[in-house]
Biotite code that builds the C-alpha atoms (Angstrom):
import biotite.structure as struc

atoms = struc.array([
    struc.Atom([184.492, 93.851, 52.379], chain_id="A", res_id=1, res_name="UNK", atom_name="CA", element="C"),
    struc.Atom([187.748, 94.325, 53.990], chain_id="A", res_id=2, res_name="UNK", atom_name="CA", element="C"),
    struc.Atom([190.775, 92.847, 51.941], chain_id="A", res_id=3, res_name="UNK", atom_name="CA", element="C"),
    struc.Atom([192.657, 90.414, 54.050], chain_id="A", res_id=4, res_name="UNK", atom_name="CA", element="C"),
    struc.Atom([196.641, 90.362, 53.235], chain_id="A", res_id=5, res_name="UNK", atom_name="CA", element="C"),
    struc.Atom([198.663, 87.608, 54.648], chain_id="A", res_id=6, res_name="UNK", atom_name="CA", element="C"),
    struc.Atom([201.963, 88.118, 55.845], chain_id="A", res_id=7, res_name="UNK", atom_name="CA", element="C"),
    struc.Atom([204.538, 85.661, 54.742], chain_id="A", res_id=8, res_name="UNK", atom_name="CA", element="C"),
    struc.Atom([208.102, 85.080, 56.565], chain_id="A", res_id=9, res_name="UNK", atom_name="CA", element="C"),
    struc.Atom([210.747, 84.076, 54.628], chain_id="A", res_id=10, res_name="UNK", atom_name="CA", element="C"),
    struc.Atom([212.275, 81.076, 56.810], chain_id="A", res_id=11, res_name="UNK", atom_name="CA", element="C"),
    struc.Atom([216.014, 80.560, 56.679], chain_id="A", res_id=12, res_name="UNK", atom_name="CA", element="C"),
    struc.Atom([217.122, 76.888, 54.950], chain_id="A", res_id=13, res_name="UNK", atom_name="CA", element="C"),
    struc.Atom([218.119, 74.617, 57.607], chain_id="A", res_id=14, res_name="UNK", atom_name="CA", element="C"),
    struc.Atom([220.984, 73.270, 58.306], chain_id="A", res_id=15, res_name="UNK", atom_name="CA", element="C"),
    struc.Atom([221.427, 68.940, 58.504], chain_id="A", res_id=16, res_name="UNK", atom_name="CA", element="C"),
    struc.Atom([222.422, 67.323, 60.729], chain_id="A", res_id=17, res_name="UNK", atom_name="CA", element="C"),
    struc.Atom([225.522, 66.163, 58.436], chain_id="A", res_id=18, res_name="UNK", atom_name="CA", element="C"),
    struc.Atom([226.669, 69.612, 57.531], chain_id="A", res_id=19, res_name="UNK", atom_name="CA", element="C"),
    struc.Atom([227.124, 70.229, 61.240], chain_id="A", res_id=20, res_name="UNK", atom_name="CA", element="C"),
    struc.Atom([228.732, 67.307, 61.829], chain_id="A", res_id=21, res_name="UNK", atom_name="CA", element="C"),
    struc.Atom([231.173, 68.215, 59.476], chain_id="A", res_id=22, res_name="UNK", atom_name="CA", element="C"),
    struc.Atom([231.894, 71.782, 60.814], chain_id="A", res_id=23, res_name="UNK", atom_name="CA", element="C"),
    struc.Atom([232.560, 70.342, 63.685], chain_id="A", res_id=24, res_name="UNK", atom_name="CA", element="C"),
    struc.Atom([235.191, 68.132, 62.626], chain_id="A", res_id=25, res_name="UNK", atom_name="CA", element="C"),
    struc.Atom([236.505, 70.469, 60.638], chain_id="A", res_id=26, res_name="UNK", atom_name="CA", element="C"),
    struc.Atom([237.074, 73.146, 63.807], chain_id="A", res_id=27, res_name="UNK", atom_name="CA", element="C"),
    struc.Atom([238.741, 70.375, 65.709], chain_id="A", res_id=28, res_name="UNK", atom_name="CA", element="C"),
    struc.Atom([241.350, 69.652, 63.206], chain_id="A", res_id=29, res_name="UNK", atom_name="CA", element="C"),
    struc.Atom([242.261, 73.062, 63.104], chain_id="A", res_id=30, res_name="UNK", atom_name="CA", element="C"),
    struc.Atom([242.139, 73.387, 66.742], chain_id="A", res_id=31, res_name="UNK", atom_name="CA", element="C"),
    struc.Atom([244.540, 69.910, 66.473], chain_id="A", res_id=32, res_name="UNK", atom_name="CA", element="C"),
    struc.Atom([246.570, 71.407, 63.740], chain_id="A", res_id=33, res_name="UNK", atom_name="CA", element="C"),
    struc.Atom([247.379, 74.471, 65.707], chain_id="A", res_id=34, res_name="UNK", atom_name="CA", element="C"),
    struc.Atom([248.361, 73.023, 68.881], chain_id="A", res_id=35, res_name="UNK", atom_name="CA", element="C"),
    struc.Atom([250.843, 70.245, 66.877], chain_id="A", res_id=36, res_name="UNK", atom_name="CA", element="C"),
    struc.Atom([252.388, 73.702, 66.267], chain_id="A", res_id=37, res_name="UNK", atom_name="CA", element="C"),
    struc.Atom([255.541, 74.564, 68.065], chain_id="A", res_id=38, res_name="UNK", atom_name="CA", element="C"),
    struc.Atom([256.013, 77.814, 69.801], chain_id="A", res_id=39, res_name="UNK", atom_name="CA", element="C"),
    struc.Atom([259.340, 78.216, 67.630], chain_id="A", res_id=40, res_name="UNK", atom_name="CA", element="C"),
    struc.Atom([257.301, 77.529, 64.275], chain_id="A", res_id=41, res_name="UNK", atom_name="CA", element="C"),
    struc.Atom([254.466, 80.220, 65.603], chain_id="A", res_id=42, res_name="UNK", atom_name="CA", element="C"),
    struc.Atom([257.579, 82.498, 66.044], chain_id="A", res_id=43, res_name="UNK", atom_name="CA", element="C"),
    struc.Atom([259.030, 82.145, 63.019], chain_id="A", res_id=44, res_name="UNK", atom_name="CA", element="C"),
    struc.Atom([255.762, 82.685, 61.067], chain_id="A", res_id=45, res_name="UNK", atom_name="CA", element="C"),
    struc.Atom([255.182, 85.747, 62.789], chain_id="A", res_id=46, res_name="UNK", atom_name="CA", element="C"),
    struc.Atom([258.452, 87.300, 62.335], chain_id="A", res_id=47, res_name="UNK", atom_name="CA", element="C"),
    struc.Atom([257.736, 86.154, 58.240], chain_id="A", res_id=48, res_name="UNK", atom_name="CA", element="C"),
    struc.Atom([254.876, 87.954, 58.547], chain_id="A", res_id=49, res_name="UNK", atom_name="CA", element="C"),
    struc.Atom([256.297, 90.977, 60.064], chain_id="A", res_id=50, res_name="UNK", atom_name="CA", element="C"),
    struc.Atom([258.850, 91.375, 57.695], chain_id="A", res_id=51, res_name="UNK", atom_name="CA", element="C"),
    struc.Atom([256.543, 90.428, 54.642], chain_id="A", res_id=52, res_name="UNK", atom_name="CA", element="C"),
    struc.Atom([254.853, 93.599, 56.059], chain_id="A", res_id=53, res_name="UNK", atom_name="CA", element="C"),
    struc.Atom([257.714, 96.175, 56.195], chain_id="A", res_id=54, res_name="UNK", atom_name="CA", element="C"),
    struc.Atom([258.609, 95.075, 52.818], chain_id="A", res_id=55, res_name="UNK", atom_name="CA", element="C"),
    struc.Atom([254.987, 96.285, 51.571], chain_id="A", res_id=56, res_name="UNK", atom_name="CA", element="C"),
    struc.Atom([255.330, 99.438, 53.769], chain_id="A", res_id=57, res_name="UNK", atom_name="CA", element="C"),
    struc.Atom([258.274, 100.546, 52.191], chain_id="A", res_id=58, res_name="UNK", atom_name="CA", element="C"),
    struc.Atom([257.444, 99.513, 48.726], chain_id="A", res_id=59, res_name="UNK", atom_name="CA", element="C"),
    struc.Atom([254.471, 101.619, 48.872], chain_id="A", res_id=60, res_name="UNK", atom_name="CA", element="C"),
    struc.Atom([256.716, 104.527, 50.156], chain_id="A", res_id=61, res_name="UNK", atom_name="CA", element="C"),
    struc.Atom([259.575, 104.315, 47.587], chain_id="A", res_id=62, res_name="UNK", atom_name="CA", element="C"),
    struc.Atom([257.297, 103.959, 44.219], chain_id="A", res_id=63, res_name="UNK", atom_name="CA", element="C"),
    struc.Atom([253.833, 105.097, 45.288], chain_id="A", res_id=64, res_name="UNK", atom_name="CA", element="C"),
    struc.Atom([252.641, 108.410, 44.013], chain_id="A", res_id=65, res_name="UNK", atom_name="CA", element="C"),
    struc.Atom([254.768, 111.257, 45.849], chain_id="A", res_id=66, res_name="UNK", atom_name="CA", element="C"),
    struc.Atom([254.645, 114.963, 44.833], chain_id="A", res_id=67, res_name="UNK", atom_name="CA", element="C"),
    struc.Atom([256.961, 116.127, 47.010], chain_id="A", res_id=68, res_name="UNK", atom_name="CA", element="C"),
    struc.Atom([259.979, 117.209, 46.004], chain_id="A", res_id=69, res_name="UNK", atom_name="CA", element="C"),
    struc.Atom([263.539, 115.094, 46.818], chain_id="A", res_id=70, res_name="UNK", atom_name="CA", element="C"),
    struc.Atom([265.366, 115.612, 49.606], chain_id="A", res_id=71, res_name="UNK", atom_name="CA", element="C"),
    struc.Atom([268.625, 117.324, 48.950], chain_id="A", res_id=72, res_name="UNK", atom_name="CA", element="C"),
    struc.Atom([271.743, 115.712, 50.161], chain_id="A", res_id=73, res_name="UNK", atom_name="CA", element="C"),
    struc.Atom([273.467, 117.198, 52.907], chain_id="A", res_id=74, res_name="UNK", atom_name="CA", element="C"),
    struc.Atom([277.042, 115.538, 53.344], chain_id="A", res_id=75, res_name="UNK", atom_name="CA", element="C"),
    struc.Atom([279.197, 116.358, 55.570], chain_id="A", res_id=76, res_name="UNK", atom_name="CA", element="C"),
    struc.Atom([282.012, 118.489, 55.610], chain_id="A", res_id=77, res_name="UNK", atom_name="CA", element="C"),
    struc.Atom([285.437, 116.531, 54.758], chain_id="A", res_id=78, res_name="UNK", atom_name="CA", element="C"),
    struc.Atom([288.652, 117.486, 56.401], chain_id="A", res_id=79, res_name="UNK", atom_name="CA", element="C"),
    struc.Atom([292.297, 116.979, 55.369], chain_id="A", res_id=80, res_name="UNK", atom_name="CA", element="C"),
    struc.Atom([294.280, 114.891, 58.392], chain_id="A", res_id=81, res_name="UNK", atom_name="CA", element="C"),
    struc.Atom([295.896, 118.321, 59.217], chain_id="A", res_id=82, res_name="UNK", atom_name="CA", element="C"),
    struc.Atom([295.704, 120.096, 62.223], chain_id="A", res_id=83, res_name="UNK", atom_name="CA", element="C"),
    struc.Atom([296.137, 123.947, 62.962], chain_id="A", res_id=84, res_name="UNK", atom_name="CA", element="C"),
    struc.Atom([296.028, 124.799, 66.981], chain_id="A", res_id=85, res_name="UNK", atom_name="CA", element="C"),
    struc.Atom([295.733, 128.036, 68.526], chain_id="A", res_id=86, res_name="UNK", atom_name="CA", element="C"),
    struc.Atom([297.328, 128.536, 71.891], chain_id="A", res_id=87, res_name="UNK", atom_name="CA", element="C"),
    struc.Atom([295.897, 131.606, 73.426], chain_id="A", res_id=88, res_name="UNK", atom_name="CA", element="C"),
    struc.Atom([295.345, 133.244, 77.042], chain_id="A", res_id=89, res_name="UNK", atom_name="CA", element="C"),
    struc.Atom([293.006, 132.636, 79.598], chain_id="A", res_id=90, res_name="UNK", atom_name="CA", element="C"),
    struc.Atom([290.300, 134.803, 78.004], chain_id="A", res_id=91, res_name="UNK", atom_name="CA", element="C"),
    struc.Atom([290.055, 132.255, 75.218], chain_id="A", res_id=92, res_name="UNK", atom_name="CA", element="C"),
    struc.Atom([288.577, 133.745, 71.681], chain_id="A", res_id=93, res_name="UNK", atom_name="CA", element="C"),
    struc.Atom([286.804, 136.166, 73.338], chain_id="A", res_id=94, res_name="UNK", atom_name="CA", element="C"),
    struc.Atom([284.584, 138.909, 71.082], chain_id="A", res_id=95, res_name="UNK", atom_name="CA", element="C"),
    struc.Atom([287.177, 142.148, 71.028], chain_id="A", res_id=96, res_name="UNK", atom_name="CA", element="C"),
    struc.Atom([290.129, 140.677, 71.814], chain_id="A", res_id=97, res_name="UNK", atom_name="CA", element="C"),
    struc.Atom([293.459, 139.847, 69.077], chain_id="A", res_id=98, res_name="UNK", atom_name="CA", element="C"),
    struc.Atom([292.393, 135.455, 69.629], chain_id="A", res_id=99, res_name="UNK", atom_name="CA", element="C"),
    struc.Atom([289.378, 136.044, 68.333], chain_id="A", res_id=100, res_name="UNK", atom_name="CA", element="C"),
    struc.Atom([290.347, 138.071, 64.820], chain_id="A", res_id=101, res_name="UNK", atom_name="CA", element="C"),
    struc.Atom([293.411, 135.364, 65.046], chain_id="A", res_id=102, res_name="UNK", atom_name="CA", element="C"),
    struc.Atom([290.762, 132.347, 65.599], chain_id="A", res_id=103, res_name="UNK", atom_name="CA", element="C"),
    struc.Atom([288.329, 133.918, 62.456], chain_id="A", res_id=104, res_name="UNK", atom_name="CA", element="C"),
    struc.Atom([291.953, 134.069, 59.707], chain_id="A", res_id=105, res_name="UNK", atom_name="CA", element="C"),
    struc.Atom([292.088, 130.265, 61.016], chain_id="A", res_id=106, res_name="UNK", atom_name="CA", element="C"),
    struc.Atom([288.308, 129.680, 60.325], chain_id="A", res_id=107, res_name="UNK", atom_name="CA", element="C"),
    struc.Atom([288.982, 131.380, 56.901], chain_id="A", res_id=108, res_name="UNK", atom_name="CA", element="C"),
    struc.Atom([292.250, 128.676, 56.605], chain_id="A", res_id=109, res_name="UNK", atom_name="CA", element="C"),
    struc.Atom([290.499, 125.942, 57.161], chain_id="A", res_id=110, res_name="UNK", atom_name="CA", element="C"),
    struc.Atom([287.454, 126.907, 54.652], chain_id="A", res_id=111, res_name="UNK", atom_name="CA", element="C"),
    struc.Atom([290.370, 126.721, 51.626], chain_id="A", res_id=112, res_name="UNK", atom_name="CA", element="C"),
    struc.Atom([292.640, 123.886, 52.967], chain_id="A", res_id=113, res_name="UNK", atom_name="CA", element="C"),
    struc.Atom([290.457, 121.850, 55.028], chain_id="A", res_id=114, res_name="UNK", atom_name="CA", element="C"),
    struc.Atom([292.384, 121.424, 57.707], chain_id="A", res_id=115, res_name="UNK", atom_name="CA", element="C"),
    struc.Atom([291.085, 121.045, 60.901], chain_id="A", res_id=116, res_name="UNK", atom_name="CA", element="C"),
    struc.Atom([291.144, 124.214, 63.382], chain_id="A", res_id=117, res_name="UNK", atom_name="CA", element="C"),
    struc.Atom([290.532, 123.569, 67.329], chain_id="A", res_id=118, res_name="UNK", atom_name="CA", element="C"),
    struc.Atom([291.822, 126.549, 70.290], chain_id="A", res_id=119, res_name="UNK", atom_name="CA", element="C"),
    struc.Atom([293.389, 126.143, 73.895], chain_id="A", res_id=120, res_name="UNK", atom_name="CA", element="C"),
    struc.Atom([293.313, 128.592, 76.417], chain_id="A", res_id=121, res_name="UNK", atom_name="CA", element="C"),
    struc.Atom([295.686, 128.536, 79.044], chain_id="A", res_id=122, res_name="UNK", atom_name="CA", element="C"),
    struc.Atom([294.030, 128.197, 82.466], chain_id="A", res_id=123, res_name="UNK", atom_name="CA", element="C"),
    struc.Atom([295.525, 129.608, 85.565], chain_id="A", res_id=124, res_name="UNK", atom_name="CA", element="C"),
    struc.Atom([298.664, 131.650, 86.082], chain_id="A", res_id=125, res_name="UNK", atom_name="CA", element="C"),
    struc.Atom([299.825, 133.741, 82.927], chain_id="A", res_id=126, res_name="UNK", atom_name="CA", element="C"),
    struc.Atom([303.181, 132.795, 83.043], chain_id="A", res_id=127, res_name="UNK", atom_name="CA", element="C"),
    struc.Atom([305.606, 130.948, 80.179], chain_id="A", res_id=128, res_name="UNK", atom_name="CA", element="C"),
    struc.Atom([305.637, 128.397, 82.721], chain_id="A", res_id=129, res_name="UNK", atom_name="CA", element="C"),
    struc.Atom([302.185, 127.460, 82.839], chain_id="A", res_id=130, res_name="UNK", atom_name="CA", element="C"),
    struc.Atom([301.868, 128.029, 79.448], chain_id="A", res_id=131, res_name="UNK", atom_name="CA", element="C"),
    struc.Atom([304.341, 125.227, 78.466], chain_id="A", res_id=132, res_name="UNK", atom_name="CA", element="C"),
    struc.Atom([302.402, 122.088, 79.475], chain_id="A", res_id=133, res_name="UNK", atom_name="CA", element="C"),
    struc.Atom([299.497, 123.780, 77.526], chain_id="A", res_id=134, res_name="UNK", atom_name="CA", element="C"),
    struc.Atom([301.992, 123.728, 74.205], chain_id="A", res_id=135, res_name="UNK", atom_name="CA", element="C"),
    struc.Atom([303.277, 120.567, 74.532], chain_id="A", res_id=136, res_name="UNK", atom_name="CA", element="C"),
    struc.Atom([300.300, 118.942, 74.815], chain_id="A", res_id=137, res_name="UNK", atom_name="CA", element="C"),
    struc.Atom([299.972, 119.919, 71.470], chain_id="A", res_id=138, res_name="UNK", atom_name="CA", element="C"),
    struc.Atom([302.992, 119.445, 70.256], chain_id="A", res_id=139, res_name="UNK", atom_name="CA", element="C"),
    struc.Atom([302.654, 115.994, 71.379], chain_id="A", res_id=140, res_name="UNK", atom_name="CA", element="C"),
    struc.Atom([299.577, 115.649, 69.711], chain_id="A", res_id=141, res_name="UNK", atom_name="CA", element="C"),
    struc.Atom([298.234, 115.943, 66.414], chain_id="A", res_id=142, res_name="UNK", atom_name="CA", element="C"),
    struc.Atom([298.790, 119.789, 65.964], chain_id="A", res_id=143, res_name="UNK", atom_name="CA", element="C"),
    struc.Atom([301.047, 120.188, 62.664], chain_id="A", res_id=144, res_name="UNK", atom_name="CA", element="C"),
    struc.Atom([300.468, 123.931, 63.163], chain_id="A", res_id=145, res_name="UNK", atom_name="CA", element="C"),
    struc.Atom([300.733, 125.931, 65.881], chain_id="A", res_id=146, res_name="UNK", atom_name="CA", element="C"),
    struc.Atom([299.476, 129.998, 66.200], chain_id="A", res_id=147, res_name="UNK", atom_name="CA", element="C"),
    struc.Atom([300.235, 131.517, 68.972], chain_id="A", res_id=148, res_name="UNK", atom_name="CA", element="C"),
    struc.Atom([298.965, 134.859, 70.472], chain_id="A", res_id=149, res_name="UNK", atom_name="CA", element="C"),
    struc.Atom([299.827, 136.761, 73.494], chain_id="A", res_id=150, res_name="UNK", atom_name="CA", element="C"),
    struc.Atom([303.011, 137.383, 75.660], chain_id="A", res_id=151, res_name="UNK", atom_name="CA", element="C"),
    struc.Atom([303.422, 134.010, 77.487], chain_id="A", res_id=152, res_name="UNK", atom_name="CA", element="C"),
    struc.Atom([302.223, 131.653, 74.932], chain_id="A", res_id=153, res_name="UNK", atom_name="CA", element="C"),
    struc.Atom([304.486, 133.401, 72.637], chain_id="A", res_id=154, res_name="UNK", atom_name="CA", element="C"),
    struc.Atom([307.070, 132.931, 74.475], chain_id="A", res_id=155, res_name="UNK", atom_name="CA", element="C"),
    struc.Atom([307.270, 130.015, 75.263], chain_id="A", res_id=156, res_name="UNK", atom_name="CA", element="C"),
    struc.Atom([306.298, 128.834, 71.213], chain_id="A", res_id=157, res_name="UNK", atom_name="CA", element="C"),
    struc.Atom([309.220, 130.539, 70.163], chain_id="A", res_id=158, res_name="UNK", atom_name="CA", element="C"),
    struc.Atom([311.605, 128.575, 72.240], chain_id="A", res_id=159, res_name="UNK", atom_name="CA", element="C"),
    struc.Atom([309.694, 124.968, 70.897], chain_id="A", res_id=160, res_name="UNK", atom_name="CA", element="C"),
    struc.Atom([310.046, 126.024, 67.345], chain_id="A", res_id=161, res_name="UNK", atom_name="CA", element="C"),
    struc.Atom([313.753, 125.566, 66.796], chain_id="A", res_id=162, res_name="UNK", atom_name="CA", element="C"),
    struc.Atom([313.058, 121.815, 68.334], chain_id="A", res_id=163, res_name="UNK", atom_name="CA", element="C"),
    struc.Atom([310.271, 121.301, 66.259], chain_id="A", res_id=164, res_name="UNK", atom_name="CA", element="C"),
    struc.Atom([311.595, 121.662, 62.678], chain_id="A", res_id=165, res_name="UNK", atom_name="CA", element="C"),
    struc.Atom([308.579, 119.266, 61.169], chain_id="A", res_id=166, res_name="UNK", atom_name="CA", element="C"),
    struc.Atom([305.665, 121.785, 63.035], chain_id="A", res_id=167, res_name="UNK", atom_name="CA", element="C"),
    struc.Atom([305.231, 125.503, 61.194], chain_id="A", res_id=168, res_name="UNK", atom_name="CA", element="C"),
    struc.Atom([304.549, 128.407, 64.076], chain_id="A", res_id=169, res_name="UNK", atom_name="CA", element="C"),
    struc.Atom([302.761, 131.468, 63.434], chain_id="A", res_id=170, res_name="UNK", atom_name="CA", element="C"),
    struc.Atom([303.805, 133.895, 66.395], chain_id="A", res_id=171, res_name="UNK", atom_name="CA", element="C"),
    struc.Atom([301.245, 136.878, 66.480], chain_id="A", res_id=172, res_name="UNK", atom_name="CA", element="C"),
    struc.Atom([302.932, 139.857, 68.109], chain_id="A", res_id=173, res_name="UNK", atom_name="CA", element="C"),
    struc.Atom([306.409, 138.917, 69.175], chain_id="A", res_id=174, res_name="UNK", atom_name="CA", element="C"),
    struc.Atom([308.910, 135.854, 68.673], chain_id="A", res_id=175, res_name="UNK", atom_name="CA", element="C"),
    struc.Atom([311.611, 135.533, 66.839], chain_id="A", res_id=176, res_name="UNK", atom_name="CA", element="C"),
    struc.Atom([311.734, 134.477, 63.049], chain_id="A", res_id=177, res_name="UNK", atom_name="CA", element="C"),
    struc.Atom([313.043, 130.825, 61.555], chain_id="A", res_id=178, res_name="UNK", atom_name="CA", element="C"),
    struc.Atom([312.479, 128.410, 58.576], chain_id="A", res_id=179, res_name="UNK", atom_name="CA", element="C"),
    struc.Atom([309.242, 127.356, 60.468], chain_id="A", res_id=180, res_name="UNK", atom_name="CA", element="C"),
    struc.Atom([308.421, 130.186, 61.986], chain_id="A", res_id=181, res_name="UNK", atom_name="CA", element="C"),
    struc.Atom([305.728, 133.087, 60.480], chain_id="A", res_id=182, res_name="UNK", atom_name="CA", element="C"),
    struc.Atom([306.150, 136.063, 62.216], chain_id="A", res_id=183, res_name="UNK", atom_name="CA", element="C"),
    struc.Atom([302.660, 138.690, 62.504], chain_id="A", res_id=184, res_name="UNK", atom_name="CA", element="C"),
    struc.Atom([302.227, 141.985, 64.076], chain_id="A", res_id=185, res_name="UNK", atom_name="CA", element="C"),
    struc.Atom([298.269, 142.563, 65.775], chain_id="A", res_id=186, res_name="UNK", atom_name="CA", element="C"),
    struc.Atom([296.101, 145.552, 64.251], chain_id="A", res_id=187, res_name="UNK", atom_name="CA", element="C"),
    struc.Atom([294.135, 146.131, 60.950], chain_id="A", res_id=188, res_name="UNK", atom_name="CA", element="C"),
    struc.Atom([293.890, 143.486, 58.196], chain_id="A", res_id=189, res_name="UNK", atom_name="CA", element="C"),
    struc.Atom([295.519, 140.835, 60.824], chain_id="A", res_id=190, res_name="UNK", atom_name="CA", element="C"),
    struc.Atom([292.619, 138.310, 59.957], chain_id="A", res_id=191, res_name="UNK", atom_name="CA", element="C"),
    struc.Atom([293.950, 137.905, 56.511], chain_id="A", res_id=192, res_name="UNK", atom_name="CA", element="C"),
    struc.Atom([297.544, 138.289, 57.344], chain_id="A", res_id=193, res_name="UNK", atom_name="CA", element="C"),
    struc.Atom([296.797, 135.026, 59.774], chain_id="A", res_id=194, res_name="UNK", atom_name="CA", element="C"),
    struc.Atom([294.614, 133.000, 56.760], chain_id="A", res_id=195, res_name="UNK", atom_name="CA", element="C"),
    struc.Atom([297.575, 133.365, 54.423], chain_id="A", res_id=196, res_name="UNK", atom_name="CA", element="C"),
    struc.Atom([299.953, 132.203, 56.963], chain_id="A", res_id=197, res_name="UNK", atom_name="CA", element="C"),
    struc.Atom([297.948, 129.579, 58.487], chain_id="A", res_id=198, res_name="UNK", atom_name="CA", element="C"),
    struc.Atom([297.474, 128.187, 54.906], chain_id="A", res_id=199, res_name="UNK", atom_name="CA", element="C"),
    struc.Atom([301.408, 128.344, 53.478], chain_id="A", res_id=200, res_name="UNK", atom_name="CA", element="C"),
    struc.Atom([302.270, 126.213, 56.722], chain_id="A", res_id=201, res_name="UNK", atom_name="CA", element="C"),
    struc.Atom([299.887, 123.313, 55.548], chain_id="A", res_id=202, res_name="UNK", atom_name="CA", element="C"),
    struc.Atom([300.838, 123.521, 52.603], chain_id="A", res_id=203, res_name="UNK", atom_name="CA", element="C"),
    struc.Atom([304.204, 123.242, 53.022], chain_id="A", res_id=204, res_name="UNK", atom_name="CA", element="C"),
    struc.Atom([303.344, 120.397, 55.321], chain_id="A", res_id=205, res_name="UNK", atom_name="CA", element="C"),
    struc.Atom([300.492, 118.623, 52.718], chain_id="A", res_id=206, res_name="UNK", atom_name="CA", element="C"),
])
């Protein structure tokens, strides 16, 4: 004889008629609730929720468990409120040519007295004529020290200096000597020659 099994579904509990009856009024007083809301008040409680959750993200960045090593502090160079100009030719600080060994003795300055270094190049005609606008521009403006290097720009630095007892000159190849006045002849060891100069005149001007 066959054995007969029976199969027996487990039926769900039902649900009464009150218990639905009170879902229902309980999803329109919500829905009621929600609309009473303002769209300022909706706002607000967003932007509360927003910032609840940047406050979490950092947190967790700041004091959760980070192996990697700190991040060193870069800062900055500071510089001094002096100011050491270069007036040069129209070839500027090229490689090879007496600017640029004059422009690396500033750099070198600048490194001990932190005072800033900046260059102008006189564009156009090569004349002391030209050349003057170039000088007093920055003789007008913040330069406290003035190199110069080749003929013009000499030139025509030599004839500001005596006018300009306050502003210390550094004349590379030519010019004529004073109390402000550094006089410097091009060739070897002139990168130095131009670092020690560069740095008595702000210091006598610090």
């Amino acid at each position: 004889m066959a054995k007969q099994v029976r199969q027996v579904t487990q039926s769900r509990p039902s649900v009464t008629p009150q218990q639905e009856a009170g879902v229902a009024r309980f999803g329109r007083a919500v829905v009621a609730w929600l609309r009473s809301l303002s769209r300022r008040t909706i706002a607000i409680a967003a932007g509360a929720l927003a910032v609840v959750a940047a406050v979490a993200t950092v947190c967790a960045f700041l004091f959760g468990g980070d192996d990697r090593p700190p991040i060193p502090d870069t800062r900055a160079r500071h510089y001094t409120e002096t100011d050491a100009c270069l007036l040069t030719g129209k070839q500027g600080i090229t490689a090879g040519t007496p600017a640029a060994t004059v422009w690396q003795g500033m750099q070198d300055a600048s490194l001990k007295t932190h005072a800033r270094v900046s260059y102008q190049q006189v564009i156009g005609e090569q004349s002391a004529g030209n050349a003057r606008p170039f000088l007093n521009g920055m003789l007008q403006g913040s330069c406290e020290v003035v190199v110069a290097v080749g003929g013009p720009e000499v030139a025509v630095a030599a004839e500001a200096a005596p006018k300009y007892g306050r502003t210390g000159f550094v004349l590379i190849g030519g010019g004529r000597s004073g109390s402000n006045v550094s006089l410097l002849r091009t060739g070897d060891g002139l990168r130095g020659e131009v670092a020690g100069a560069v740095e008595r005149a702000i210091d006598a001007r610090s």
